[in-house]
N, C-alpha and C positions, 0 to 999 in steps of 0.2 A: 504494500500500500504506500503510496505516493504520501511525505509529509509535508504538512502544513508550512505555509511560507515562517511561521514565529515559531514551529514545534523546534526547542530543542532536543541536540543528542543523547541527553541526560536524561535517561528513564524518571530520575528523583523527579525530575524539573517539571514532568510530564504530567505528574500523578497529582488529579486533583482529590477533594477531600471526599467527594461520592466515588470516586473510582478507588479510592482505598480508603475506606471510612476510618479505619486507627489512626491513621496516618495523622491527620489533624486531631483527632481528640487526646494522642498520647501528648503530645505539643504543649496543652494546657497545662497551666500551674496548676502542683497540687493535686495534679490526675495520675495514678500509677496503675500501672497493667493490672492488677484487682480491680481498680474504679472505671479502666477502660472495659474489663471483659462485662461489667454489671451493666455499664452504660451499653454494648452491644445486644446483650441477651432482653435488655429492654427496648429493643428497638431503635435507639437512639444509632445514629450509624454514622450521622456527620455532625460538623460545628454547627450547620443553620439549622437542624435538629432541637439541637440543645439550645442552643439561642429561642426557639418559638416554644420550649416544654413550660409549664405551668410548676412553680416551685417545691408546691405539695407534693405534687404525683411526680417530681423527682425523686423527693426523699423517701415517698413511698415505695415507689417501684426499685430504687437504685440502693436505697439504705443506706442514704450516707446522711450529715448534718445540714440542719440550715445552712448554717454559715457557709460552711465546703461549697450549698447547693448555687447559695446566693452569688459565692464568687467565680466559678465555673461557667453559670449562666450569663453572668456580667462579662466576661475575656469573650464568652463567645458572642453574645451582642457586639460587640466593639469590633469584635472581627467581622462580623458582619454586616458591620455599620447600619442597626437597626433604629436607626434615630430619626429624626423629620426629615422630608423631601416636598420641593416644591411641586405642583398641582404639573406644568409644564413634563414634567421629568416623566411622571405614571402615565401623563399622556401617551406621549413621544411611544412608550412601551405598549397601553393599548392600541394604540394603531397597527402595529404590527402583530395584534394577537390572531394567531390561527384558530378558526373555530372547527367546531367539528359538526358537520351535516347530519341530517336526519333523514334523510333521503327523499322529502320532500322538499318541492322550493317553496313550499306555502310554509309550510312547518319552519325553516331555516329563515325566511324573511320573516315572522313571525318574533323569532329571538335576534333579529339582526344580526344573519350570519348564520344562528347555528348554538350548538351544545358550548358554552361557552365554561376554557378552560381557567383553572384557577378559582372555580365557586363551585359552590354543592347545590344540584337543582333536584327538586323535589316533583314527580311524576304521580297523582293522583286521583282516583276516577273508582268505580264502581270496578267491579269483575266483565271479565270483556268488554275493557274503552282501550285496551291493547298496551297498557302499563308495560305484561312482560313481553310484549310481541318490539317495542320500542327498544327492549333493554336488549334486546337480540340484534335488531339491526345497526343499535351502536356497536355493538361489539365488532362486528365485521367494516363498518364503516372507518370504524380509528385507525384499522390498520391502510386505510386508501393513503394515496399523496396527498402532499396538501395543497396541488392541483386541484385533484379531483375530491377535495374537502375532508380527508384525512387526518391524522394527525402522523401517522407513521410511525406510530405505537401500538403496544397491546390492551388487553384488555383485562382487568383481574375482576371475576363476579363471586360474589356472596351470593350464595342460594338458600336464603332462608324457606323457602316453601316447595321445595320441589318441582319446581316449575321450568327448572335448567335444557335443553330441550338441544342436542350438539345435530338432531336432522334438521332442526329449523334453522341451523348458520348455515347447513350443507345448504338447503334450499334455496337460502339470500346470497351464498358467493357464488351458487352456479348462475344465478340470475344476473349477477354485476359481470358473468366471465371470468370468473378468480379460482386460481385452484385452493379448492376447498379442505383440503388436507393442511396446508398451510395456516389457511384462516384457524382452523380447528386448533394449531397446534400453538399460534400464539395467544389463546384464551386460556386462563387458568382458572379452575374453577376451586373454591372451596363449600363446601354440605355443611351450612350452620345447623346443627340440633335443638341446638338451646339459646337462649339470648345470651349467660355468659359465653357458648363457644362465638356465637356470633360476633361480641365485642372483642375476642381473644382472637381471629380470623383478621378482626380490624387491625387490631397492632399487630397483628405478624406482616401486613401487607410492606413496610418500610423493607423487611429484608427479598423480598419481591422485585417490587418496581426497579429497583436499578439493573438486578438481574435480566430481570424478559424487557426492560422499557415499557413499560408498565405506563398507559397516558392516559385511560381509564377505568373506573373503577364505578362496576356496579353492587348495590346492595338492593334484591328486590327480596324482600319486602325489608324496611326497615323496621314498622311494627306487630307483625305477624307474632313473634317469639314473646314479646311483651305483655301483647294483650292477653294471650290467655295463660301466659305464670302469674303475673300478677290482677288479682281480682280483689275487686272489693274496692270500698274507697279510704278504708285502712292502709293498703298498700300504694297508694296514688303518689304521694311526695315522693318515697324511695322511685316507685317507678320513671317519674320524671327526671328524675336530679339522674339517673343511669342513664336515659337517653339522652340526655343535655349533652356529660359527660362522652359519649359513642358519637352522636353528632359533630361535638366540636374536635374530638379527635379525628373526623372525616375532613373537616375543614380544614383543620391542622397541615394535613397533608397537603392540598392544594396548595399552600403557600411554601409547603417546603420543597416540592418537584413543579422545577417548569412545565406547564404544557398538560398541567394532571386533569383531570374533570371529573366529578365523583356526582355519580345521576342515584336517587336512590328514589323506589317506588313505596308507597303510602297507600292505607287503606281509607274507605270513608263509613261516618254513621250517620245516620240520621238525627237532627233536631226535634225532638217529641214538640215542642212550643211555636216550629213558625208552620205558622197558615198560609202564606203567603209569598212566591218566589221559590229557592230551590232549597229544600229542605238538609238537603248532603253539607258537610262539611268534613273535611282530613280527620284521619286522628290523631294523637299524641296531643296535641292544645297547644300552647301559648310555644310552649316548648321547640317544637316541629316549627312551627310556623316561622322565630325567631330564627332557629337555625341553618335553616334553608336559604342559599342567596337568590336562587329563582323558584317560583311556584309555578305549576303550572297544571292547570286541572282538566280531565279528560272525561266527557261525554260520548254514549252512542250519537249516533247517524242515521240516515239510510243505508241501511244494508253495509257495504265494504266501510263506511263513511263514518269518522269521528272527529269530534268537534275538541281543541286544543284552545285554552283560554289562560293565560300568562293573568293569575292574578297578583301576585306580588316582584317586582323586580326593580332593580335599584337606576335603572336606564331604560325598563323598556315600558311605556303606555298600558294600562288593562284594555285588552285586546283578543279577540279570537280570529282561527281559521280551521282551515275544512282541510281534512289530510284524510289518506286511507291505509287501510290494511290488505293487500292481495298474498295470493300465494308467494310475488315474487317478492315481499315484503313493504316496507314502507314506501308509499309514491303519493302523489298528487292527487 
């Protein structure tokens, strides 16, 4: 392979902190190969890691002091010059954000663009408005160019309900013309049983993504395992502060891997009190809602035909369109 006009000869020189995750956290004061191997087995794998971890669930997970937590996380902020940036600068970098298609152009103009990397967007809608039929054709779509509205990454899905389904990519790459062995083979799938292995499936995903390039990450269903361990309105608060907790470890991620996009599907219930308009709304409550950077809610149609309505997002108008589900997967 032909190198880079600035690579140097120097293997050292070459190696950044994701390509050898020790590499920079051995670096840190105060960090020795015990605090490195704790900091790995917890996921943590680089300095921008540790820089964006939450101080508790350092100590928690990693077993070391405040103080130790406090200074470690400060070196790597600083390394990563986590401080203010002017409005201009994030611009300049949105602009150039690659989105990822949906393989509708109605759907994709709709989100201006597409599955937009770097935020957690929340997919929700009654049982067949095609939640997981979407979560399938992203999978095959992220690995396109980003020509053809890709990201040129893999796919890592969380299969909390069995709904995992490897003929239905076969069926969406034969349709795009892609060989389908391929597609199959950059999807990694994990079988959540329970809500803790679900959230434990979550944090193993860091040692993942650098591996296969990893650009997104599905979780369907993210309430499914919830709703029925915990019942009763005894168990409400714990249940929430757990999904708070899983949610923003999903977000977490996005800002730590360029180019990541984490789509995760939501169930809905019914409003016993409105008479009036649509009685559905998501579950999980304030919670869900807060955590998610895009909403977007999904109705039947006519026949092939579902209706896509962007209720919450930080740029884009409340809005809907008309997209479908065929055999050969998401289109117009």
């Amino acid at each position: 392979m032909a190198k880079k006009k600035d690579q140097s000869d120097n293997p050292k020189e070459n190696e950044s902190f994701e390509s050898k995750p020790s590499y920079g956290l051995k670096d840190l004061p105060g960090v020795g190969d015990a605090t490195v191997k704790k900091l790995l087995e917890a996921g943590i794998l680089s300095i921008r890691t540790l820089a964006m971890y939450p101080l508790k669930k350092l100590m928690d997970e990693v077993g070391i002091g405040e103080k130790t937590a406090e200074k470690i996380i400060k070196v790597a902020q600083d390394i990563e010059k986590m401080g203010f940036k002017s409005a201009d600068i994030i611009w300049e970098k949105r602009k150039t954000l690659n989105k990822l298609t949906t393989g509708s152009q109605n759907f994709d103009d709709l989100l201006m663009g597409g599955i937009e990397p770097g935020a957690v967007t929340e997919l929700f809608g009654e049982y067949r408005t095609g939640k997981t039929q979407l979560a399938h054709q992203l999978c095959v779509n992220v690995q396109l160019s980003y020509e053809e509205g890709g990201l040129e990454g893999g796919a890592l899905y969380i299969d909390t309900e069995g709904t995992f389904r490897p003929e239905r990519l076969i069926q969406m790459a034969v349709a795009k013309d892609l060989d389908h062995n391929l597609i199959l083979k950059n999807v990694t799938i994990g079988r959540a049983y329970n809500s803790n292995h679900q959230i434990l499936l979550a944090k193993e995903a860091p040692k993942i993504i650098g591996e296969r390039n990893i650009k997104l990450i599905i979780v369907d269903s993210l309430i499914g395992h919830f709703r029925s361990e915990y019942i009763g309105r005894g168990t409400l608060a714990e249940r929430q502060q757990i999904i708070n907790t899983h949610i923003h470890d999903l977000l977490r991620l996005t800002e730590i891997y360029d180019e990541l996009a984490v789509v995760f599907t939501n169930q809905v219930s019914a409003k016993p009190d409105v008479f009036y308009g649509n009685p559905l709304t998501h579950t999980g409550g304030h919670v869900v809602a807060h955590g998610a950077t895009i909403r977007i809610f999904l109705r039947k149609g006519k026949g092939e035909q579902r209706v896509a309505k962007v209720v919450d997002a930080p740029n884009i108008p409340e809005s809907d369109t008309i997209f479908s589900i065929t055999e050969d997967g998401i289109r117009d």
